[in-house]
N, C-alpha and C positions, 0 to 999 in steps of 0.2 A: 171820407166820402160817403155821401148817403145813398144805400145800395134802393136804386127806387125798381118797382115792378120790371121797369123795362132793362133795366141794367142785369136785375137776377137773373133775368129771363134768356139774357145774352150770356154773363156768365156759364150758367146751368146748360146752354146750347154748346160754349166752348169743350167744354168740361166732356161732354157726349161725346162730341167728335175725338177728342183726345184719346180718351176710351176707347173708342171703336177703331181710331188708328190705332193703336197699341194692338190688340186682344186682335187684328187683322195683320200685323209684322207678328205677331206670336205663331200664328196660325202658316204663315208663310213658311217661319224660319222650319218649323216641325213637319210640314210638309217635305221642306228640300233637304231634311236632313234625316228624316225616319228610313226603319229598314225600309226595303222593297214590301208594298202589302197587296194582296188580289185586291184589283180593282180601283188602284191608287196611281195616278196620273203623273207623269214626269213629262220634263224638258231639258234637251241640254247635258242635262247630266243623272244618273241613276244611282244613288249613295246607297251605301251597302253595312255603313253603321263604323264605328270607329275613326271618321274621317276619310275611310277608303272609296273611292266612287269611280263610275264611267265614263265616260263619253259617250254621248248617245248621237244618232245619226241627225241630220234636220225632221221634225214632226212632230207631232204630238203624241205621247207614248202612253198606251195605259198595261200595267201589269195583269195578266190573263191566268197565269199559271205558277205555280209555285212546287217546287219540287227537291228530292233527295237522292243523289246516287253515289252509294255506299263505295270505298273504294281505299284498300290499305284499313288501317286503324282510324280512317274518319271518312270525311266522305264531301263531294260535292253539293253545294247549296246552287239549285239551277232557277233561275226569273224566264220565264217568257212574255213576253212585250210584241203589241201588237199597236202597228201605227194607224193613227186615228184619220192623219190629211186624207182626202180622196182620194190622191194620185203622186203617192208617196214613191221616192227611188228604191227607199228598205222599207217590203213593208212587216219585216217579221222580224223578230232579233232573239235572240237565246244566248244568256251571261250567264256563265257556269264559274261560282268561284269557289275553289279548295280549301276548306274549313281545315285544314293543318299544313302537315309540311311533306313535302318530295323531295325529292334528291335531286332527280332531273326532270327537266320540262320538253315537252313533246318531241321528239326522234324526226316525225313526219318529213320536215323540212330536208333533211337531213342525211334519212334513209329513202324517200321514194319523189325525190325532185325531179327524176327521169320516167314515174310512171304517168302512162297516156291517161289517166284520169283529171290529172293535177296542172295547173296553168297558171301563170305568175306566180312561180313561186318565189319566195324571197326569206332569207335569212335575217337579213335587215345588219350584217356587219358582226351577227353574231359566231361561235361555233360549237359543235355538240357540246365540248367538252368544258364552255367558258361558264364561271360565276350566274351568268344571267342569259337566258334563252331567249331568244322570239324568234317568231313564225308567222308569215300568212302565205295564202292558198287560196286558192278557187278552185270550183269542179262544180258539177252542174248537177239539180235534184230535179227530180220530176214535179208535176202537179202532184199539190196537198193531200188530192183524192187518191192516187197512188200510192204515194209516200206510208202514207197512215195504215197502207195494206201492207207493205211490201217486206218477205222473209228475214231481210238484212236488216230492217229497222227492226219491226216486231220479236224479233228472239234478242236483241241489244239491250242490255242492261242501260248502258249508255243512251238509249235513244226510246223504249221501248214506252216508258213512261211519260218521256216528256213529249213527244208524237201527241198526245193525249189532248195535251192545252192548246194544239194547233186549229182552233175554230174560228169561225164566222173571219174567214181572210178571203174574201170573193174574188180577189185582184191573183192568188195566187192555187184558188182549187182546179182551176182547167188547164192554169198555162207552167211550162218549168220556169226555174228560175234558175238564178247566178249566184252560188253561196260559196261564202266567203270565212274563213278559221280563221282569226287571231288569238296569239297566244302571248304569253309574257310570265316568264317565271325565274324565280328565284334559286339557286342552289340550294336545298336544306330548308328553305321557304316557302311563301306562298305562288299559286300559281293562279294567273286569271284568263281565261278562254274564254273569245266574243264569237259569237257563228250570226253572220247577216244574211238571211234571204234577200235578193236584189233585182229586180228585173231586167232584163238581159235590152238592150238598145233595138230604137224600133225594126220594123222588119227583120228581126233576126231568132232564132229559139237560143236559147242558154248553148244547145251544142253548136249549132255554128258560130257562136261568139267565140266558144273555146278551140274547137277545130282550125278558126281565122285563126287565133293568135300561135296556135302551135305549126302553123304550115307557114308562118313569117307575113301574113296580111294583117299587119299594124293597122289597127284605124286610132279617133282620137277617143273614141270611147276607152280605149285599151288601156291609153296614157294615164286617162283621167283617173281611169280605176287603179289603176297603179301609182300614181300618184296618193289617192286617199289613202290605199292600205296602209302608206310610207307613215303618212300623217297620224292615224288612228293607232300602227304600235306604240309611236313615242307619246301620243297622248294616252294610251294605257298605260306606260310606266310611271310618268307622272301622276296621272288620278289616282291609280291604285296602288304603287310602292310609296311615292311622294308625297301623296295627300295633296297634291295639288290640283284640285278640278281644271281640266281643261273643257274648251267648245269647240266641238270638229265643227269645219269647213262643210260646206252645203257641198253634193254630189251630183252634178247638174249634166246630165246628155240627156237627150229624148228618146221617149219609151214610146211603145204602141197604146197610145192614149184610148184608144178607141174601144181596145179590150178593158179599159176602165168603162167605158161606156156599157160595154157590152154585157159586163159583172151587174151590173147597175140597171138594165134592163134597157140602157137607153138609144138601142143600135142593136143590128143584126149582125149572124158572121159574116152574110154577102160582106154587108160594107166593111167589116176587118180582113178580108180577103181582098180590096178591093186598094186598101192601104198599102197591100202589100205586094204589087203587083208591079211596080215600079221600076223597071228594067237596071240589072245588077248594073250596066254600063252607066246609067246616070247618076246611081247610089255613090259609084266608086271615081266618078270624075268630080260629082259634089265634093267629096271626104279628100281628092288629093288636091284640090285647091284650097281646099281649108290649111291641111297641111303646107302648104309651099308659103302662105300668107303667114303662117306660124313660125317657119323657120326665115323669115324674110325680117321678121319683127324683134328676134333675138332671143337665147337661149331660154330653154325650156328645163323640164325637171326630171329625169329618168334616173332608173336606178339600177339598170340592168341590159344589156344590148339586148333588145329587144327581137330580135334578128336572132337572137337564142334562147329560144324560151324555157327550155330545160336547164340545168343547174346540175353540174356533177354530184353526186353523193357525196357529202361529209367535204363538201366545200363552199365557204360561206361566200354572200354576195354580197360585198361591202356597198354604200349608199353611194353614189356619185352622182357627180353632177354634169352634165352631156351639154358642149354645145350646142346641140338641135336634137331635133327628133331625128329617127332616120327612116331615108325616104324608104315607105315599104316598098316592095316587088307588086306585089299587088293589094289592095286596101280594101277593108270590108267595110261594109255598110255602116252608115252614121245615121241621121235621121232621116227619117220619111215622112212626109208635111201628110198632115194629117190630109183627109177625106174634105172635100171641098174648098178647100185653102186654097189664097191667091198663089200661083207661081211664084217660086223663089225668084226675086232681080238682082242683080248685082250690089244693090248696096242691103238687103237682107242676108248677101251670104257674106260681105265684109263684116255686118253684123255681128254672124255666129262666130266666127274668125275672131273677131277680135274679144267677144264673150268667154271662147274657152281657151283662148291665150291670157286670157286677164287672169280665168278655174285656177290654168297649170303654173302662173306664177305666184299667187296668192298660197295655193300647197308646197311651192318651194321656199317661200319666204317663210310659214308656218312649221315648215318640213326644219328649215336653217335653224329658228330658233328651243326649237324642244329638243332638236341633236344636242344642241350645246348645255340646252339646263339637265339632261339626262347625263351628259358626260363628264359634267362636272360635277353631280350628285354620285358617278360612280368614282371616280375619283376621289372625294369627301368619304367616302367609304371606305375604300383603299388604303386610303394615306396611315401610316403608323405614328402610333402618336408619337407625338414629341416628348424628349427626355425633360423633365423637369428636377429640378432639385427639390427635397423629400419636405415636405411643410409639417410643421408641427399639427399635430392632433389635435382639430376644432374643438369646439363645443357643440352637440347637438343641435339642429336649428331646431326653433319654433316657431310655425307659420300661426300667424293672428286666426287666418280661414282656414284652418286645417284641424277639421273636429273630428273623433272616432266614438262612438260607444262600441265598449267591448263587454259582451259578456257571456260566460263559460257556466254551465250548471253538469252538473256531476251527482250529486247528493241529492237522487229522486227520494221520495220517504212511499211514496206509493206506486214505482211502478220502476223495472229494471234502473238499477245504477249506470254510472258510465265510466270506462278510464281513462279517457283523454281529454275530455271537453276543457277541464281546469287547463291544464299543459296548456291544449290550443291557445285558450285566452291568453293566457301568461306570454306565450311566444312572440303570437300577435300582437298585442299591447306594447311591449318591448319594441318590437320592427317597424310598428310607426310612431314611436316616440322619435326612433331615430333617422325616421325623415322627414319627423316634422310637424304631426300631428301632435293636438294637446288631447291626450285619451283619456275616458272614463270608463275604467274596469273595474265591473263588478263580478261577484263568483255565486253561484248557489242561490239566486234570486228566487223567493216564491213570487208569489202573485203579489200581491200588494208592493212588493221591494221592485218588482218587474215593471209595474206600470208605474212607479215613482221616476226609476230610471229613465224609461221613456219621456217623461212630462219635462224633467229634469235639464234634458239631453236637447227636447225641441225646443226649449226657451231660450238656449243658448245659442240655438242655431240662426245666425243669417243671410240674408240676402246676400248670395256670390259664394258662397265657403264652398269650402270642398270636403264633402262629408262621406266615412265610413262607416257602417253598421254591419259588424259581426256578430252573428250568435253560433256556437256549437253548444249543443244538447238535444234534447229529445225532440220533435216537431211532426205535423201528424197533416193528413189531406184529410179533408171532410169533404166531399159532394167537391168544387172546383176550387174550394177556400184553403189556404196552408195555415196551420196554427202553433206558435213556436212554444214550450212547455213549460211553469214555472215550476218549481221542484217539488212542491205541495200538489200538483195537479192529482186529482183521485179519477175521475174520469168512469164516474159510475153509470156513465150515458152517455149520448152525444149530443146532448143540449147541455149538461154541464161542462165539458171540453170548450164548447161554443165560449161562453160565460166567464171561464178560468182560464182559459189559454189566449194568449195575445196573436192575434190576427195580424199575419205578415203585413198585407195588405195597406192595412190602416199604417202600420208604421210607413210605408212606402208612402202613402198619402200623403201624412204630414210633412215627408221632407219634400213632396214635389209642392205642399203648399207654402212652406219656406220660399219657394223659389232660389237652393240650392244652383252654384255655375255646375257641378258633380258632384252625385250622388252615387258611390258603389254599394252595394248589399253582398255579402257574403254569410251565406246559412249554411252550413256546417250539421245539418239537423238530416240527412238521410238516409237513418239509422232504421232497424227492424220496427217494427210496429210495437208502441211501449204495452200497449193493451193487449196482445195475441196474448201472453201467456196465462192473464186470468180471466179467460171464458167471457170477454168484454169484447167484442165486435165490431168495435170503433176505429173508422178510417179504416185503410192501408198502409202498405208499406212507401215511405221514400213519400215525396212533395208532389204534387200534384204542378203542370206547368203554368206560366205568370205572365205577366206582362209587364214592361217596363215602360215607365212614362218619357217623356221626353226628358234629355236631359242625364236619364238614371242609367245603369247597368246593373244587373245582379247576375250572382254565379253562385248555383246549388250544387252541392259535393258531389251528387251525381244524378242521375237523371230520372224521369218518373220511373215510380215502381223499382229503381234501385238500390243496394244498401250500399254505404260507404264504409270501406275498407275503414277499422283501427288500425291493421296490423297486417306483415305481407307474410304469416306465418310464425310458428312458434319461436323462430330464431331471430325475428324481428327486434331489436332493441329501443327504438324510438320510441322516444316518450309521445309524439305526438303522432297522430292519424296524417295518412297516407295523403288524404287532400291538402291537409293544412301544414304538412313538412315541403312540399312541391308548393305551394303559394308561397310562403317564407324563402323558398331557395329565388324563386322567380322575379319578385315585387323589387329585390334590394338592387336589382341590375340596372346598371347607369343607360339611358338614352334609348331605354324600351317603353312605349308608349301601354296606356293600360291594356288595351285592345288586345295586343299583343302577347303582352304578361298572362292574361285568361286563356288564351288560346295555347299559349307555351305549356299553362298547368293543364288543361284539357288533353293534351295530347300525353303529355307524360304522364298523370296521372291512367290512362285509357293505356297504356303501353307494359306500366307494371302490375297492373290491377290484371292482366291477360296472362302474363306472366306465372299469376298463382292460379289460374284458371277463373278469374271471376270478371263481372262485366262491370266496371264502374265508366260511365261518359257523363263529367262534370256536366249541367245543362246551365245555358248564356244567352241571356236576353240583354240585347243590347240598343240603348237608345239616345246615347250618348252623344253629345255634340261639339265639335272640337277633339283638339286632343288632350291628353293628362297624363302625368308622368309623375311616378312612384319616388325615382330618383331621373330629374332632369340628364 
């Protein structure tokens, strides 16, 4: 076919578009799948790296605050998220997740179910002392402007900091709100803590929302919120133990709109006072016909007699399922129609009737199905494996996409020697030969042998593989750049270091320009500074921090400005360094995702390195997509 002007011109247009779809689902996928970043916009769901992620409420969520709260031998990684809708039901969220492991997950429920603070509380069918904990809670905080003063935050490790990122929320600096704990955690595991600001249903402050439900004046606001929380633990098991992203349910009663207005400039308090002036007798004759039309239309979704709002101590509230609501005693306040709004008619208030009987069966239907995929996931846990009869000893696999450069230098000629780096290779080499990987170990690379290996290594590499790059030996930070050492390096400056040392970086580059499915980095280089001892000035000690592309993970032996243990003392006999004997014990374990395997060496490494009095915390950048397993 003769390609004539007009046909190129269509071609060359096709071709554009194709492009710019692609390089715009690239762009997608890296957005829904990267850590949490200040500033970085989410829906739906908030991923947290390794496959683990949230449920986020209905709105638009943008990341505000970023934070650390030390606690045990690791510490909490905290996001706060601030909703973007105008007139959002949560508009503030703070996801606190435990970067190692506990033993047990929060008491709260537990121990103070009977304190006048706390309302709906719920177990959720758990008990103190079972495998797997959860918890939710309500209790009521003040306005924001408050809050950010107040004794009990400001001296809290817990809260002192993260108070900080609570800005520009206009919807919640004058008025209190309705906050909400969830928790979900592992025995020996990970544990993950949601806390939601929520604004409390119109005409009512946060305390009299809670006050009603504790003195037995059910309204349906009550239900519905009880209802979510039901929904939102088990879609926290699932997100974040599961990896299965879940979408919570939209959380729909009517708030005091007008105080949106009001934030907003757009309305006076007369007319929010004017809202709210509406005689308790009509509030609570509205809310008990909504009610009677709810239990007329058939079972509803409770999880708790609600008629008792306290929960003994150290006794769990299993989920059930209620044939009605029950009729309160007396009913607090549901919506109050906004400021100039037509009269509610009869067929407006079968409306709402039948609106939040549709909420509370759409959370039971939702509620039914993540009982069942959570309780079958814990049972798949449970189960003891099955006895098999003893198979003869495989052969090694080798995976086609499963490439490693390995390589170990030891025999500096100008600047400190080392005594493990060789071992480490050798170890490593060995441990993914034997799940899979086809590896290139080299030992004692100078410069020129160094960037050979490199050029070597990416030629072979392609699209989809699942690639390794270890190096232990010498490695050095310059200004924010990390430089990995070949064994010739003289380093009589730091523009020849520049020049002779291989730049982490660049290697990182080319595999994310492969377009590697996984890419892990493990540097093994955060050793004393090889230049201190000859009057040479160059860098610091330990790696300076990185970033990982999408797609990548890396893990440095220990964290900036720290040295990596060889040795836990002179009675030490391991041939290999203290990071890299804990990655070899770790990586060979069947049905632990990588994510996991890193966080496993983190902790333990961080546990024995304390031990001998010294501070090693491996550091983990992780940007990894999907999951990956060492040994499936």
């Amino acid at each position: 076919m003769t390609l004539t002007p007009s046909r190129l011109l269509k071609r060359c247009t096709q071709a554009i578009a194709a492009l710019a779809l692609g390089c715009w689902l690239a762009l997608s996928a890296t957005t829904a799948q990267a850590q949490p970043a200040i500033g970085a916009l989410f829906q739906n769901i908030l991923p947290l790296g390794g496959g683990v992620s949230v449920p986020l409420p209905e709105g638009s969520w943008k990341a505000i605050h970023k934070t650390e709260v030390p606690e045990g031998p690791s510490k909490w990684q905290v996001y706060v998220l601030k909703n973007l809708d105008p007139a959002p039901m949560v508009p503030l969220l703070v996801v606190r997740d435990y970067d190692g492991r506990r033993n047990w997950g929060s008491a709260k429920c537990y121990t103070q179910s009977g304190n006048g603070a706390f309302f709906l509380v719920n177990t959720h069918g758990t008990s103190s002392n079972q495998l797997i904990n959860k918890c939710s809670l309500f209790v009521t905080r003040p306005k924001l402007e408050d809050l950010r003063k107040a004794p009990y935050i400001t001296s809290d490790p817990w809260w002192k900091d993260v108070v900080t990122g609570f800005t520009d929320i206009p919807l919640l600096e004058q008025r209190n709100s309705v906050f909400g704990e969830f928790s979900v955690s592992n025995y020996n595991g990970r544990y993950i803590r949601y806390e939601a600001f929520l604004l409390p249903p119109a005409g009512l402050s946060s305390n009299q929302f809670r006050d009603n439900y504790k003195a037995g004046k059910i309204s349906v606001e009550h239900q519905l919120l009880e209802g979510w929380a039901n929904v939102l633990i088990e879609a926290l098991q699932q997100s974040y133990f599961e990896k299965k992203p879940q979408t919570l349910l939209a959380l729909n009663y009517k708030t005091d709109l007008n105080t949106v207005a009001l934030a907003s400039g757009k309305t006076t308090p007369a007319k929010v006072e004017i809202a709210r002036t509406e005689s308790d007798g009509a509030r609570d004759a509205r809310t008990q016909d909504i009610l009677r039309d709810l239990e007329k239309a058939g079972p509803t979704m409770a999880t708790s007699a609600p008629t008792k709002p306290a929960t003994a101590p150290n006794q769990a509230a299993p989920v059930q399922q209620a044939s009605a609501p029950p009729k309160p005693q007396a009913v607090a306040s549901t919506a109050t129609p906004p400021v100039n709004a037509a009269p509610s008619g009869p067929s407006a208030q079968e409306r709402e009737a039948k609106e939040l009987k549709a909420q509370l069966d759409q959370m039971r239907e939702m509620l039914t199905k993540l009982q069942a995929a959570n309780a079958a996931a814990t049972a798949a846990a449970n189960k003891p494996p099955e006895a098999a009869a003893p198979k003869p000893a495989a052969a090694k696999p080798i995976f086609a996409n499963r490439k490693a450069l390995i390589i170990g230098n030891d025999l500096y000629t100008d600047v400190p020697k080392l005594n493990n780096a060789g071992a480490d290779a050798d170890a490593m080499a060995k441990a993914l030969e034997g799940v899979g990987f086809k590896v290139s170990k080299y030992l004692n690379l100078n410069e020129k042998a160094f960037k050979q290996a490199l050029r070597d290594f990416r030629l072979n590499i392609q699209g989809g593989d699942e690639v390794l790059f270890f190096f232990a030996g010498h490695g050095v930070q310059l200004g924010a750049a990390n430089y990995l050492l070949p064994t010739d390096i003289k380093g009589d400056h730091e523009e020849q270091v520049k020049d002779e040392g291989i730049q982490l970086q660049k290697v990182l580059d080319d595999l994310q320009e492969k377009k590697t499915k996984f890419a892990l980095a493990v540097i093994d280089a955060c050793r004393d500074n090889p230049f201190k001892g000859q009057g040479r000035a160059i860098g610091g000690r330990g790696l300076a921090p990185t970033t990982a592309a999408t797609g990548q993970m890396i893990m440095f032996s220990a964290g900036s400005g720290q040295q990596a243990l060889d040795k836990l003392g002179s009675n030490d006999k391991e041939k290999n360094g203290l990071f890299t004997r804990i990655f070899l014990k770790e990586m060979v374990k069947p049905g632990v995702s990588v994510d996991r395997v890193l966080r496993n060496v983190r902790n333990e490494v961080v546990t024995l390195a304390k031990g001998v009095g010294h501070e090693q915390t491996p550091a983990l950048y992780d940007q990894a997509i999907g999951e990956f397993y060492f040994v499936p």
